[in-house]
Wavefront OBJ file of the C-alpha trace (Angstrom):
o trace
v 6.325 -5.453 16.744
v 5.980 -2.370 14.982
v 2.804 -0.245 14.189
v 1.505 -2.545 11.280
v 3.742 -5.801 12.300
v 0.857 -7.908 13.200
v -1.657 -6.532 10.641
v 1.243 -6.263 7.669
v -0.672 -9.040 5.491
v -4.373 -8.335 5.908
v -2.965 -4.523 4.701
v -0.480 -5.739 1.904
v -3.761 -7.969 0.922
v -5.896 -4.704 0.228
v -3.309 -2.728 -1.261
v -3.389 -4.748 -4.246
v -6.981 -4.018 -4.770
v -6.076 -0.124 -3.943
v -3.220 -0.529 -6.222
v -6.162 -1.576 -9.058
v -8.197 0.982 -8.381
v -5.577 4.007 -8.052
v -4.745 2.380 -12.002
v -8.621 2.648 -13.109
v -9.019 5.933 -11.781
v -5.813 6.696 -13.792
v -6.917 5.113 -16.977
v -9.899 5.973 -17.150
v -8.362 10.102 -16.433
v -6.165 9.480 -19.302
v -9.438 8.045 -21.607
v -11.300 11.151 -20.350
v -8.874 13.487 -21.574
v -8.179 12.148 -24.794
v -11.720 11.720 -26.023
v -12.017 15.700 -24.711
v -9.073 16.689 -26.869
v -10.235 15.210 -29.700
v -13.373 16.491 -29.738
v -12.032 20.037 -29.243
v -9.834 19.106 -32.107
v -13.054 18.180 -33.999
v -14.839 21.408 -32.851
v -12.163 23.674 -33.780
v -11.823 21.580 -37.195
v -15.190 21.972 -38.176
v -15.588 25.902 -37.352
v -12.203 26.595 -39.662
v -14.025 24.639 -42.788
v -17.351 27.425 -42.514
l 1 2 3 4 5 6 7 8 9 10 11 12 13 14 15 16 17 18 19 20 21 22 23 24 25 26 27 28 29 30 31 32 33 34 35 36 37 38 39 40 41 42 43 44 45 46 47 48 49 50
């Protein structure tokens, strides 16, 4: 068998949970970046109205 034959289904078994946490890390990225450009927005909104 190849390099991963015999151990193909214990790794395809955690790659679902890496799968989950490569798409937190990306949500939560996305979140991060939002909530910073709006409150740049907000800044940059309220310094303009002085």
């Amino acid at each position: 068998m190849g390099l991963l034959g015999a151990q193909y289904r214990l790794i395809e078994e955690y790659s679902k949970y890496l799968n989950y946490a490569v798409y937190a890390a990306i949500a939560a990225t996305i979140a991060w970046l939002s909530v910073r450009a709006y409150r740049r927005q907000r800044e940059r909104a309220g310094q303009n109205g002085r």
